[in-house]
C-alpha positions, 0 to 999 in steps of 0.5 A, spaced: 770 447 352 773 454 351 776 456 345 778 463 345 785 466 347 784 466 354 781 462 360 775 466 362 777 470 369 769 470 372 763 466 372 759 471 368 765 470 364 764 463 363 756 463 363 756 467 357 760 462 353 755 457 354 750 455 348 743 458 350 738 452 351 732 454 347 726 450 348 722 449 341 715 449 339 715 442 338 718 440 344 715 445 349 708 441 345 710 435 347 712 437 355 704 440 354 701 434 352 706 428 353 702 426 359 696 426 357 698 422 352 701 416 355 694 417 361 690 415 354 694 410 352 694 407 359 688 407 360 688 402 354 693 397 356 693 398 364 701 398 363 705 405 363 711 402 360 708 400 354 704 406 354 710 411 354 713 406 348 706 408 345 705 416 347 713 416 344 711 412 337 705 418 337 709 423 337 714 422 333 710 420 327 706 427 328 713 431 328 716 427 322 708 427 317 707 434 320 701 432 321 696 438 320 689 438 323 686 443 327 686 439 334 693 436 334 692 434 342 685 430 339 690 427 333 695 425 338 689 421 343 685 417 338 692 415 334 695 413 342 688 409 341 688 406 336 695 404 337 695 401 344 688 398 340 693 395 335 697 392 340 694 389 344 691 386 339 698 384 336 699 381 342 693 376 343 695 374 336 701 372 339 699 368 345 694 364 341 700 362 336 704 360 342 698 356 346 696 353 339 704 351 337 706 344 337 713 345 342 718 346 337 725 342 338 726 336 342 723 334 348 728 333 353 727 327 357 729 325 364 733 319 365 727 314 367 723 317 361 728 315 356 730 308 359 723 307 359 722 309 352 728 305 350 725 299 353 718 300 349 722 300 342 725 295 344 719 290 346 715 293 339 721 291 335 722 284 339 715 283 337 714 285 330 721 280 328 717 275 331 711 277 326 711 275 319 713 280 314 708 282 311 704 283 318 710 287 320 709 291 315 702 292 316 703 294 323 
């Protein structure tokens, strides 16, 4: 949008209105290095998605510490590692809980199976008021 007094006549006019766009170190080092990154985290987890998801995490926690080491690029891969190590392990955590999880919630029954469990209570409770009292209790 311009602003000035006039509407600019050329397109060197209009051109020199624009914000320069320049790159920063951090992120010219990040376009460096982000693919590497991503490749060290996939080769641990086998899935590009979540290897980007963890090369991003990395290299936000490296800008956001200021992380100071002499070899930044060799921080940032043991970090996507032991990231992606952390995730899959997570993730195994998870599916075990699952596998070994009572299903939660009632159990929905077709038709047939809800007749046929309506009919079974009801012979138990036909032969427990034939019982005694006190059999029918201990049953």
């Amino acid at each position: 949008m311009y602003l000035g007094n006039s509407e600019p006549s050329t397109l060197a006019e209009q051109s020199s209105e624009v914000v320069s766009c320049e790159v920063t170190q951090e992120e010219q080092f990040f376009r460096q290095n982000y693919l590497v990154i991503v490749a060290s985290a996939q080769r641990v987890l086998g899935d590009a998605g979540e290897a980007e998801e963890i090369a991003v995490t990395v290299f936000a926690k490296f800008l956001r510490e200021k992380v100071k080491c002499d070899i930044p690029i060799g921080w940032l891969k043991r970090s996507a590692f032991l990231l992606a190590l952390d995730h899959l392990r997570a993730n195994q955590r998870r599916r075990r809980r699952e596998q070994m999880a009572p299903n939660i919630g009632p159990q929905l029954a077709t038709p047939e199976e809800a007749l046929l469990l309506a009919e079974q209570k009801e012979q138990v409770r036909s032969v427990l008021a034939e019982m005694a009292p006190r059999d029918a209790a201990l049953l």
